[in-house]
C-alpha positions in Angstrom: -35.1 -2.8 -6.0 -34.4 -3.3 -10.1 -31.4 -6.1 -9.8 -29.2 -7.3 -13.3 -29.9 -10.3 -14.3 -27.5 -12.4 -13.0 -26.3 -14.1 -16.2 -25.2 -10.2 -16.9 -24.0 -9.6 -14.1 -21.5 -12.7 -14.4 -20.4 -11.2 -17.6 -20.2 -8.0 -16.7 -17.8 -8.8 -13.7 -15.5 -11.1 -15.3 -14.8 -7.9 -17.8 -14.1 -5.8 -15.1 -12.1 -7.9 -13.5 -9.9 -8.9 -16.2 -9.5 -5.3 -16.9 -8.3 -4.2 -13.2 -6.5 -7.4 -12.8 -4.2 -6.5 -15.8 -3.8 -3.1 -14.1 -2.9 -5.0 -10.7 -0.4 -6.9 -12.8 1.7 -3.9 -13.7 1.7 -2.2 -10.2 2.8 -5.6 -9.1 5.7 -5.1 -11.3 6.4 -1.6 -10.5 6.3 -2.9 -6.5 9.1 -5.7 -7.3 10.7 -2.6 -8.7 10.6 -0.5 -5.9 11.2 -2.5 -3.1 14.3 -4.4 -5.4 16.1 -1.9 -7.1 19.5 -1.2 -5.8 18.9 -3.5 -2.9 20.9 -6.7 -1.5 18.3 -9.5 -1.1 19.4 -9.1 2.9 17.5 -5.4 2.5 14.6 -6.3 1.1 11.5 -5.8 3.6 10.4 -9.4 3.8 7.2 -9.6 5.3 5.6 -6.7 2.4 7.3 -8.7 -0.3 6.1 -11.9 0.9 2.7 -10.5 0.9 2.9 -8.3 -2.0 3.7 -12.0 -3.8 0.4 -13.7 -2.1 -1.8 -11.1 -3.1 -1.3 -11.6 -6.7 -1.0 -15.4 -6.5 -4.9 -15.0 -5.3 -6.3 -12.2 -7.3 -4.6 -14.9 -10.3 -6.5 -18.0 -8.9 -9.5 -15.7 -8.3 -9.8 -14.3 -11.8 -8.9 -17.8 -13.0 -11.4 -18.8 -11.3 -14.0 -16.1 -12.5 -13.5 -17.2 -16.2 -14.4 -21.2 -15.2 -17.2 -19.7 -13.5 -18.8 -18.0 -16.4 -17.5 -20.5 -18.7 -19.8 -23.4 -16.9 -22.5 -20.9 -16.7 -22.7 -20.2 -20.1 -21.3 -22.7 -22.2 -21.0 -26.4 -20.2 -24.0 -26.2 -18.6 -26.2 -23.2 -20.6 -28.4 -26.3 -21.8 -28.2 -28.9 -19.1 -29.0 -27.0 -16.1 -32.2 -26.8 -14.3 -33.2 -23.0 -14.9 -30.4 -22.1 -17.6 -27.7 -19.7 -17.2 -29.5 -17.3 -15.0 -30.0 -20.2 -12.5 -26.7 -21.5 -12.6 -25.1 -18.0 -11.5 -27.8 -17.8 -8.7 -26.7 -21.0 -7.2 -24.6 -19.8 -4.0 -23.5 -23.4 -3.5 -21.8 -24.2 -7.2 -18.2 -25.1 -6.6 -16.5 -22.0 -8.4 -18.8 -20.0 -6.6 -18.0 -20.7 -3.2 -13.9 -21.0 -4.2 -14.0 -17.4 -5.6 -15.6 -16.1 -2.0 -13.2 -18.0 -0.1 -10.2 -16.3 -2.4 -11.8 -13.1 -1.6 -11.7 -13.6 1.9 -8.3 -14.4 1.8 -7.3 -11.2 0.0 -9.1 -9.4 2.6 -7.8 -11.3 5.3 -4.2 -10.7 4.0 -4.6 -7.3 2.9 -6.1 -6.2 6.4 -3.2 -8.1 8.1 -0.6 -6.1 5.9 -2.3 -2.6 7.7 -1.9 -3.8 11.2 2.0 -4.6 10.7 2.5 -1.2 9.3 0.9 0.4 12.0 3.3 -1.7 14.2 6.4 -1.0 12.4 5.8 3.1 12.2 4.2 3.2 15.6 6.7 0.6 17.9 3.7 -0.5 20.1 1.8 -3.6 20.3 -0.8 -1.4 22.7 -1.7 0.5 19.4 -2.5 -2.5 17.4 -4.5 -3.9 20.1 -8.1 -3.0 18.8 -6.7 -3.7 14.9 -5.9 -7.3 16.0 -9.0 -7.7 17.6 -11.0 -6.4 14.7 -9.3 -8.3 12.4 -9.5 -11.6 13.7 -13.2 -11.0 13.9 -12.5 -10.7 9.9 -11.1 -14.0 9.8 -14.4 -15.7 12.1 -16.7 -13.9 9.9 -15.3 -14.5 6.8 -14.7 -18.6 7.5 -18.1 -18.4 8.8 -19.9 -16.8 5.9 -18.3 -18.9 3.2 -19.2 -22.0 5.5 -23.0 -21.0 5.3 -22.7 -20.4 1.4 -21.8 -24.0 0.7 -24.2 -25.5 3.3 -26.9 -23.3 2.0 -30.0 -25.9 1.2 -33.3 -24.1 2.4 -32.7 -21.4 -0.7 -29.8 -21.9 -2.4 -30.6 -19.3 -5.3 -30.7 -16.1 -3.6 -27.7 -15.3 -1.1 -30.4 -12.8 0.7 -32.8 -15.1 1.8 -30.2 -17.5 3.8 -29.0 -17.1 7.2 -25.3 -16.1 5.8 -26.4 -12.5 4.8 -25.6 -11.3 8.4 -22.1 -13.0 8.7 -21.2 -11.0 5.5 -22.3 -7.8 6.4 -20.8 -8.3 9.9 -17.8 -9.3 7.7 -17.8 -6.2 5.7 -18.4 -3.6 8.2 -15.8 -5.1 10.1 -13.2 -4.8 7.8 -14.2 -1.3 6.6 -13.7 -0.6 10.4 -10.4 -2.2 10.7 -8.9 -0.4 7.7 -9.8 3.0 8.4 -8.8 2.7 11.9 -5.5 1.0 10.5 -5.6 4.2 8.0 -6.2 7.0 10.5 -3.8 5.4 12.8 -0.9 5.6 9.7 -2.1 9.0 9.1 -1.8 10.9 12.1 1.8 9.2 12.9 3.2 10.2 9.1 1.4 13.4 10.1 2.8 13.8 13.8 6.6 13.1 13.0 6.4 15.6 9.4 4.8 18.5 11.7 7.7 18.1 14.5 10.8 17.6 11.8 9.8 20.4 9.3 11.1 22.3 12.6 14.5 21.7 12.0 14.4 20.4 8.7 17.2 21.5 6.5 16.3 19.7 3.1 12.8 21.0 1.4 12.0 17.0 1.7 8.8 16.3 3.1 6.6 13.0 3.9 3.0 14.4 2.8 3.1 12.4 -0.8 2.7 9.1 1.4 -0.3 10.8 3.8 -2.3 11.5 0.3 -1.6 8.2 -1.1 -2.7 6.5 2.4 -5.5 8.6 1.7 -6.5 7.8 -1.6 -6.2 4.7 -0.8 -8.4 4.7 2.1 -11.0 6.3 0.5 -11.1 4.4 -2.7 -11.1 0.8 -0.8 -14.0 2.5 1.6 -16.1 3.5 -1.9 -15.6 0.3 -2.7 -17.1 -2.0 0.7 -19.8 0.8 1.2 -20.7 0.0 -2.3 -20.7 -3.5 -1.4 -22.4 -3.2 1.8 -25.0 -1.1 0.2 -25.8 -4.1 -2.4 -26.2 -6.6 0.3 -28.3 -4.4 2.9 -30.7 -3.0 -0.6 -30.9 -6.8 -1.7 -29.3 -6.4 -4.8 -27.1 -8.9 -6.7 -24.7 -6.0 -8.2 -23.2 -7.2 -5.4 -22.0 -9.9 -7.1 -20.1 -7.3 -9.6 -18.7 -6.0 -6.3 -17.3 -8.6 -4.7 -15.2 -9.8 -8.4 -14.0 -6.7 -8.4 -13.0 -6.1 -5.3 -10.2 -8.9 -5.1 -8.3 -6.9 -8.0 -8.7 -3.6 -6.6 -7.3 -4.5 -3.0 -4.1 -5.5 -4.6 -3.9 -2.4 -6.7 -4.4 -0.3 -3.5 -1.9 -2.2 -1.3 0.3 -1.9 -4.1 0.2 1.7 -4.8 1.0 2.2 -1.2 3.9 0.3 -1.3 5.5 2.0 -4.7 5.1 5.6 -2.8 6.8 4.5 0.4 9.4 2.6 -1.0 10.1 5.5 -3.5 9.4 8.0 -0.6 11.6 6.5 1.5 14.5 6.0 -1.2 14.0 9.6 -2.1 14.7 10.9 1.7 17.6 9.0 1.8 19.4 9.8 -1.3 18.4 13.5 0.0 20.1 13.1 2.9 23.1 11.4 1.6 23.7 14.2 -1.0 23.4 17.1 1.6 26.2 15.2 3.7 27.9 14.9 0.7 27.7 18.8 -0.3 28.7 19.3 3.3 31.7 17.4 3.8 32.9 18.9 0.2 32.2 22.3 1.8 34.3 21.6 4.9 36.8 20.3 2.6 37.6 23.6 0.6 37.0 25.5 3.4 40.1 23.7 4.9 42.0 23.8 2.4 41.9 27.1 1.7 42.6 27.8 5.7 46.1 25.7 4.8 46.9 27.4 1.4 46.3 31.4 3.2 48.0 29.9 6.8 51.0 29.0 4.0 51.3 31.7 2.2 51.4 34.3 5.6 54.3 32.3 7.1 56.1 32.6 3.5 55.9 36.4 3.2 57.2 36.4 7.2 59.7 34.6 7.0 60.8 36.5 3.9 60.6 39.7 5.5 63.0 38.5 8.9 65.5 37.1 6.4 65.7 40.4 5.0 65.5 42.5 8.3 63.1 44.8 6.4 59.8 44.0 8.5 57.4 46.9 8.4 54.1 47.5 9.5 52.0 48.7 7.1 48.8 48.0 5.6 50.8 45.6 2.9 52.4 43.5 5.6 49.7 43.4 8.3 49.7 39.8 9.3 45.7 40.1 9.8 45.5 40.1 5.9 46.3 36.0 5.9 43.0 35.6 8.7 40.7 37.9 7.0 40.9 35.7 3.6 40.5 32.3 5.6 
């Protein structure tokens, strides 16, 4: 299969990156936003913000990273290196190469980590994050394993395909394409599950399905994305070199798109709900204070009528009129 050159292909991702990691930048801003605003520190959910903070301190160092890389590749070395530029970005065991892999496999690993405590904290049950777990720390062997074999490569260190660490990066990739759509499904169907049974007896029009389509968009770009990627490695094609840059960039922007709709979501139901209580209390308010004002003025126009010994029934004195107004 026709592969780009891999001096091109170096290029190419740094630009792509650059561009998507500028993009991550400002949803990283917009998720400070949303899980800050018009919180106490004490509020804040920790564990998201901690990682929402990790993510971008490793998508920095990656794309950091990506521009030393090319840099050596096509200016340091571009005359001194046996093969030129073309060889240089072949060469699985260069130093920035290995480091950007092992930052990608650390974005995974935290990313993927992130999916199993959500499905935790919306499900209450360690049983259902049993198999995610499991999965995931197969991630983590995988991973450690495959950036491992890149470094140590020696038998054919210019093509990633012909070394014994393909396998443990496929096995790496299906595995956390596994993990996150069962982490996915498992977020779906319980968002799903609760919205069906409250819409019951729901009194607001509020509803929870803008957080089951961004799950799903989110799903299915990240899945686009590693079937790309796995499709690359299994066709033998170093566009997945392209892949992989980009990939660190877009897993932020993912996990952070999530975040802004459930934060906002979240904010949304309970301002919702604070306003109907709100109405409601005002309601009850009037309501008893116009029982007083009409419970007032029938005890006024009896007592007027005794002092007077001129009580009558009629349809001007019934003392029904003073309930019928309340």
């Amino acid at each position: 299969m026709t592969s780009l050159p891999a001096d091109t292909s170096a290029f190419m991702s740094a630009a792509l990156e650059s561009i998507l990691y500028g993009f991550s930048i400002l949803m990283f801003i917009g998720t400070v936003w949303a899980l800050t605003y018009k919180r106490r520190m004490r509020d804040v959910n920790r564990p998201v913000a901690v990682v929402t903070v990790l993510l971008l301190l490793v998508s920095t160092a990656h794309i950091i990273m990506t521009i030393i890389h090319v840099e050596n590749g096509l200016v340091k070395y571009r005359d001194t290196w046996p093969g030129g530029p073309a060889a240089f970005f072949t060469d699985i065991t260069e130093e920035t190469y290995v480091i950007k892999h092992a930052l990608y496999i650390s974005q995974t690993v935290l990313a993927d980590g992130l999916m199993i405590y959500r499905c935790y904290a919306l499900w209450r049950s360690v049983r259902v994050i049993i198999v995610p777990s499991l999965l995931w720390c197969a991630v983590v062997v995988t991973g450690i394993r495959a950036v491992y074999g890149t470094s140590q490569a020696t038998s054919d260190p210019g093509d990633v395909f012909a070394i014994d660490v393909e396998k443990w990066i496929v096995a790496f990739i299906v595995l956390t394409l596994t993990s996150n759509l069962l982490c996915s499904g498992l977020l779906i169907y319980r968002i799903w599950n609760i919205e069906r049974r409250v819409s019951k007896i729901r009194a607001s029009n509020s509803t929870m399905m803008p957080i089951v389509r961004v799950l799903v968009d989110a799903a299915v770009l990240y899945t686009v994305m590693l079937l790309g990627l796995l499709i690359c490695f299994l066709a033998e094609n170093d566009g997945e070199s392209v892949l992989t840059d980009i990939a660190v960039p877009v897993v932020s922007i993912t996990f952070y798109m999530v975040i802004i709709r459930i934060t906002t979501s979240c904010r949304h139901h309970l301002s919702t709900a604070s306003t109907s209580r709100t109405t409601e209390e005002m309601e009850q308010r009037k309501m008893q204070q116009y029982q007083t004002k009409s419970l007032e003025v029938h005890i006024s126009r009896c007592t007027q009528d005794d002092s007077a010994s001129t009580y009558k029934v009629g349809d001007e004195d019934r003392p029904s009129t003073g309930i019928e107004e309340i």
